[in-house]
PABAFI-660071 format. One record per residue (C-alpha): x, z negated, y. Coordinates in steps of 0.05 Angstrom, whole numbers, padded with zeros to 5 digits, always signed. Each point is the difference from the previous one (the first is absolute). Layout:
REM residues N
XZY;...
END
This chain:
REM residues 406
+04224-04348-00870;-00006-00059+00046;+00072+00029+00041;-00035+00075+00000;-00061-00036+00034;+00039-00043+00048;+00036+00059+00022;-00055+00044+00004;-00027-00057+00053;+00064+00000+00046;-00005+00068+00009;-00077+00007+00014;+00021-00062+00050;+00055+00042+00035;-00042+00060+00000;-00052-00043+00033;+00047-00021+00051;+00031+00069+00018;-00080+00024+00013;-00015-00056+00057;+00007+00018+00073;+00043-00036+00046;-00030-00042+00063;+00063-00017+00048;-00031-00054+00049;+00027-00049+00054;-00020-00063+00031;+00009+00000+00075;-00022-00050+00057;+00019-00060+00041;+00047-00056-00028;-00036-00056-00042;-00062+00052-00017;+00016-00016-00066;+00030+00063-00028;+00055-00027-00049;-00064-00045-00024;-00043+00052-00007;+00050+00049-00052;+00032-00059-00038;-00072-00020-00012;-00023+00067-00015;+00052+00014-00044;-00018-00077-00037;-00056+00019-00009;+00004+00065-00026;+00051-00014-00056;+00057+00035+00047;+00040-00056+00001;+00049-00027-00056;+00009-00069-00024;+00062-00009+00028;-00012+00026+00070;-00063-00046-00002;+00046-00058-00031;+00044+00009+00067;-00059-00015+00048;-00029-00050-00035;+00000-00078+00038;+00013-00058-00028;-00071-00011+00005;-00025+00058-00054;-00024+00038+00062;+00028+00079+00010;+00025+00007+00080;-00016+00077-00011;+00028+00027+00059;+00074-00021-00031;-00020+00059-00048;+00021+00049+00047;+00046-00037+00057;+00053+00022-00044;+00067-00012+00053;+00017-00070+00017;-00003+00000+00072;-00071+00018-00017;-00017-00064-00045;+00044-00039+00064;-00051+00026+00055;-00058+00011-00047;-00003+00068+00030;+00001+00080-00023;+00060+00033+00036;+00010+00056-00046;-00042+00042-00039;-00015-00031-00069;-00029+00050-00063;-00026-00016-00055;-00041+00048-00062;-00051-00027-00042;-00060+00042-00039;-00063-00007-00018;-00045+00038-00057;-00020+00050+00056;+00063+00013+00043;+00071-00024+00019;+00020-00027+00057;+00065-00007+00053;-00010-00053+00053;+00040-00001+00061;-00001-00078+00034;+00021+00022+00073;+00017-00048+00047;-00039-00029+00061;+00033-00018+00057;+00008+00059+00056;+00077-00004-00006;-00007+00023-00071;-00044+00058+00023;+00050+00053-00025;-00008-00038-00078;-00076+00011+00005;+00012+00072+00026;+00047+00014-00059;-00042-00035-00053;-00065+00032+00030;+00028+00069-00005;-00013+00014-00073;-00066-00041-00005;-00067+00035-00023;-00038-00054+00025;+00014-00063+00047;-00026-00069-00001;-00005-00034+00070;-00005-00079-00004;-00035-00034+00054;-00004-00082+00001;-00069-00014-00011;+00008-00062+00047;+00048+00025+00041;-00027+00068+00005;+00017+00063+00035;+00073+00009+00023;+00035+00059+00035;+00050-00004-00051;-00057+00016-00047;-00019+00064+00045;+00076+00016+00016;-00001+00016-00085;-00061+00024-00008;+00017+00048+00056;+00073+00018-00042;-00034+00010-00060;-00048+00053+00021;+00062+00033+00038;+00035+00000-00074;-00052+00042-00024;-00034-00057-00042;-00079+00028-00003;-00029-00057-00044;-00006-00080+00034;-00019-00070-00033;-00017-00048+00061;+00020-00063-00044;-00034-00059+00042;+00040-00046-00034;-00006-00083-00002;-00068-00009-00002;+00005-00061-00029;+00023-00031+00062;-00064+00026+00042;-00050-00024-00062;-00006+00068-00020;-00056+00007+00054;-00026+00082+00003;+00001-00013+00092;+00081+00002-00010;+00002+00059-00040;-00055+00037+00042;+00044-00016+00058;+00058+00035-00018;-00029+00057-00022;-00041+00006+00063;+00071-00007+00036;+00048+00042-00044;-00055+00064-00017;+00004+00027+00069;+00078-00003+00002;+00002+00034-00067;-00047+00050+00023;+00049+00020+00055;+00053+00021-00037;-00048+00038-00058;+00004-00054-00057;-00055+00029-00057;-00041-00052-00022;+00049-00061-00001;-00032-00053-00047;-00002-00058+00031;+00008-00072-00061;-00011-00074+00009;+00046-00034-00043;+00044-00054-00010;+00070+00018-00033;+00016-00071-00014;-00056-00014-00033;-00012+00069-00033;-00069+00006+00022;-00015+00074+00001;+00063+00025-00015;-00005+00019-00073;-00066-00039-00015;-00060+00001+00043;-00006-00070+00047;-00067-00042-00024;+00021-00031+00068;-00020+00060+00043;-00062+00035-00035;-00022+00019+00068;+00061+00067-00014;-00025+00045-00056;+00064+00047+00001;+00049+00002-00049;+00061-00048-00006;+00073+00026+00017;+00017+00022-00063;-00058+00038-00019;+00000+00031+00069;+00074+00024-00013;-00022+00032-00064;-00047+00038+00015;+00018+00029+00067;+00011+00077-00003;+00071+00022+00022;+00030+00063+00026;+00059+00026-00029;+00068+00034+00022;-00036+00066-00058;-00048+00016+00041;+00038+00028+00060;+00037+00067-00001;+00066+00001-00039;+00066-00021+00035;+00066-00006-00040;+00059-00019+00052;+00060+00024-00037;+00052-00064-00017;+00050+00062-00040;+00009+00066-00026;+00013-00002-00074;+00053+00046-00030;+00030-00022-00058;+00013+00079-00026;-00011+00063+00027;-00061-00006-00052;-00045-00052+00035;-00003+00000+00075;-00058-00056+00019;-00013-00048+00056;-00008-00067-00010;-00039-00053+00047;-00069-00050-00010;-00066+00036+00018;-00023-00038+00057;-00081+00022-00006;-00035+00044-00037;+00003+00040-00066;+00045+00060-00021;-00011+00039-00071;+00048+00064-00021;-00023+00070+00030;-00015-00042+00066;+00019+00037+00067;+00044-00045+00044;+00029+00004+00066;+00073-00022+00009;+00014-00026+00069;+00035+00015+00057;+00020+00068-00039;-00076+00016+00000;+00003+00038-00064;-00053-00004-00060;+00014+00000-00065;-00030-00029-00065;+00001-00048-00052;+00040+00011-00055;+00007-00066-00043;-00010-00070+00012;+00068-00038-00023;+00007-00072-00014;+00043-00043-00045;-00047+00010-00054;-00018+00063+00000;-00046+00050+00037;-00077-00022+00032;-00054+00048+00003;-00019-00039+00060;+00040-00042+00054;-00036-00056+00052;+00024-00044+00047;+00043-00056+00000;+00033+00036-00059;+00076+00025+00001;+00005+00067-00023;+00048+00057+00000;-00027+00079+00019;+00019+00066-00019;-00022+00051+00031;-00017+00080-00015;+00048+00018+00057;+00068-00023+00020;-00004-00031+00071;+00049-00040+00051;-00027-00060-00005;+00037-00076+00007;-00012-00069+00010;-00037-00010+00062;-00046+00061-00014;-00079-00012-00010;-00027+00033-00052;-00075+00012+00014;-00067+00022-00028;-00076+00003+00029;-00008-00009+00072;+00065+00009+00035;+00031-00053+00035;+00022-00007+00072;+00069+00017+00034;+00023-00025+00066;+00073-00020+00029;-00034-00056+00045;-00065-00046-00026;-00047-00047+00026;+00008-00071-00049;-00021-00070+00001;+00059-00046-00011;+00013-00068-00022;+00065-00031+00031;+00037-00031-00048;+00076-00012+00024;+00016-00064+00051;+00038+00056+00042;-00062+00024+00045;-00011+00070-00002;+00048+00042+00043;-00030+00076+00021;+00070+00021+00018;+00026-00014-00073;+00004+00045-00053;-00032-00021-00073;+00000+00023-00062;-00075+00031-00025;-00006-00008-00085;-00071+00034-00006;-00011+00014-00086;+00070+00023-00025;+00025+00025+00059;+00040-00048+00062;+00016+00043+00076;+00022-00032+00069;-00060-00010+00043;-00014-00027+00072;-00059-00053+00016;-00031+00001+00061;-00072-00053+00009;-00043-00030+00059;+00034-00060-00005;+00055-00042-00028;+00003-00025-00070;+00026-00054-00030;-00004-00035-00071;-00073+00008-00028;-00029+00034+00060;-00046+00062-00020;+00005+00058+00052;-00008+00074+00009;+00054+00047+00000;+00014+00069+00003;+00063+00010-00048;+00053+00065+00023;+00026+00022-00062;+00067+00046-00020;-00032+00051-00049;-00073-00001-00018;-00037-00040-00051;-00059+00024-00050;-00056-00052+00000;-00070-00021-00002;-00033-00057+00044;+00004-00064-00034;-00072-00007+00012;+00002+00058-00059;+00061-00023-00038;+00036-00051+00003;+00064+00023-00038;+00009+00056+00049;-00020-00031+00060;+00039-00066+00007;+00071-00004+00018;+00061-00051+00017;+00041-00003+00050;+00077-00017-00010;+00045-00031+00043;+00065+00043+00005;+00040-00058+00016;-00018-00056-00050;-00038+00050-00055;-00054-00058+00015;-00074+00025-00007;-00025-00002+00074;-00073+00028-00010;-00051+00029-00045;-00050+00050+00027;-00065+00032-00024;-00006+00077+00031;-00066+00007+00037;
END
């Protein structure tokens, strides 16, 4: 009886877990903010971290350096600095969590960029003592350009300022009016102190002057949008024919929701067709969301491959030359006569580059991209998975940009 009840509680637990919602969220801002602080504390103090990791980063003196819980590469413990993207998952009762540590200094910019791309939510550090930096704005700037809609204004070490409420005031009269300017929602701005964990999972008795919510609770509770509620795009990764029997395409549904006897569009054929079945490894689904990898068969044979968009609800865009925001990545500066290689969802074509001005490594610029057959998209402003892009170096295969369509 007591092994029936035992197991009867790991599967409520995993059933528990499958139902929670994922928050994706990166720390961004200028170097010695106090990011790596701020998530190895948060995840202390949360019960994210194990006993071993915790073991690792523990002095001699008893006392946990937290930041060592995610400066994870040497030459980061050497310099005491985040030059890669660090992630780390811990959950709660309410929700789980993925948190991206992105670096700070601007010749990392390109690390941020990439960490910040698949963030629902940013947090921007600022130095209570120190206070606002244009590394700061530089990105809070890239983080609205990645699409991110939802901003904590972490006004971090306020320990070192004697947690007076004139600091905080002061960067929140400063930073509001930038944020404004490049539409930021209701950014919430937080006092806190990362080293000391005042108001990052518990409320500060040091600062009752701030009657918002600590970190934590803040993440929990903050409503996200999700990849289901946009119209459904499939880009196809293969067409599945094991017999003349089953003819299906296979590929991960990058937004929305598709259910058998749905009408689809296949693109560039332009041709509609419907649902048939929903095939995975176990079985059929009466219903089919985003990020999920599925296989489709449909009511009517069609010529469709990898590289083809497979498409329901509003229809998306086609053009053989786009208008994109880039981020530079390669140490080779951009070069308008060169040809590069475009890998936009499952499908990669030659394209030209032509911007206002030069680029090199972790610039941001404009560009209009020439490409050698069209592309089916949607602004990345609408959807991300169909809107972003890489470029690819013909010559080294090295990943010279990523892009966001405007």
């Amino acid at each position: 009886m007591i092994a029936l009840e035992q197991q009867f509680d790991i599967e409520a637990f995993l059933a528990s877990e499958l139902s929670k919602d994922m928050l994706r969220l990166a720390t961004a801002g200028s170097v010695d903010d106090g990011k790596s602080t701020l998530i190895g504390r948060l995840l202390h103090d949360a019960r994210g971290a194990y006993e071993d990791q915790l073991k690792s980063v523990r002095r001699a003196d008893g006392v946990i350096d937290f930041a060592l819980l995610t400066d994870g590469l040497r030459a980061e413990r050497e310099q005491g600095i985040t030059i890669d993207v660090a992630y780390r998952y811990f959950a709660t009762p309410k929700r789980k969590f993925i948190l991206a540590d992105t670096p700070g200094h601007v010749q990392y910019t390109r690390n941020m960029a990439t960490g910040a791309s698949t963030a629902d939510l940013a947090i921007i550090l600022v130095d209570a003592k120190r206070g606002l930096t244009d590394q700061s704005r530089r990105h809070a700037s890239i983080a609205a350009l990645l699409g991110i809609r939802h901003f904590v204004i972490a006004v971090n070490k306020m320990d070192l300022v004697n947690f007076e409420q004139g600091v905080f005031h002061d960067v929140f009269a400063q930073f509001k009016p930038f944020l404004d300017s490049l539409s930021v929602i209701e950014p919430y701005f937080l006092p806190m102190s990362a080293l000391l964990g005042d108001n990052v999972v518990e409320r500060s008795s040091r600062m009752p002057w701030f009657a918002g919510a600590p970190l934590l609770e803040h993440l929990e509770s903050i409503e996200i949008e999700t990849l289901v509620d946009a119209p459904f795009r499939m880009p196809v990764q293969r067409a599945v024919r094991p017999g003349e029997a089953f003819r299906g395409y296979a590929g991960q549904i990058a937004s929305g929701v598709i259910r058998p006897g749905d009408e689809i569009l296949a693109l560039p054929s332009g041709r509609r067709s419907r649902v048939q079945r929903i095939v995975t490894y176990d079985g059929n689904l009466e219903i089919a969301h985003a990020p999920l990898s599925v296989t489709l068969t449909l009511e009517d044979e069609l010529d469709i491959s990898r590289g083809d968009l497979l498409a329901a609800g509003v229809e998306p865009r086609m053009a053989r030359s786009i208008e994109a925001t880039i981020v530079w990545f390669e140490q080779t500066p951009l070069d308008p006569s060169k040809e590069y290689l475009l890998k936009h969802t499952t499908q990669t074509i030659r394209a030209r580059v032509e911007t206002g001005s030069a680029l090199t490594m972790n610039d941001i610029g404009e560009a209009r991209i020439a490409l050698a057959q069209p592309i089916f998209f949607d602004a990345y402003a609408a959807n991300r998975a169909t809107g972003s892009f890489i470029l690819i170096d013909r010559d080294t295969n090295a990943t010279a940009a990523a892009g966001m369509i405007k």
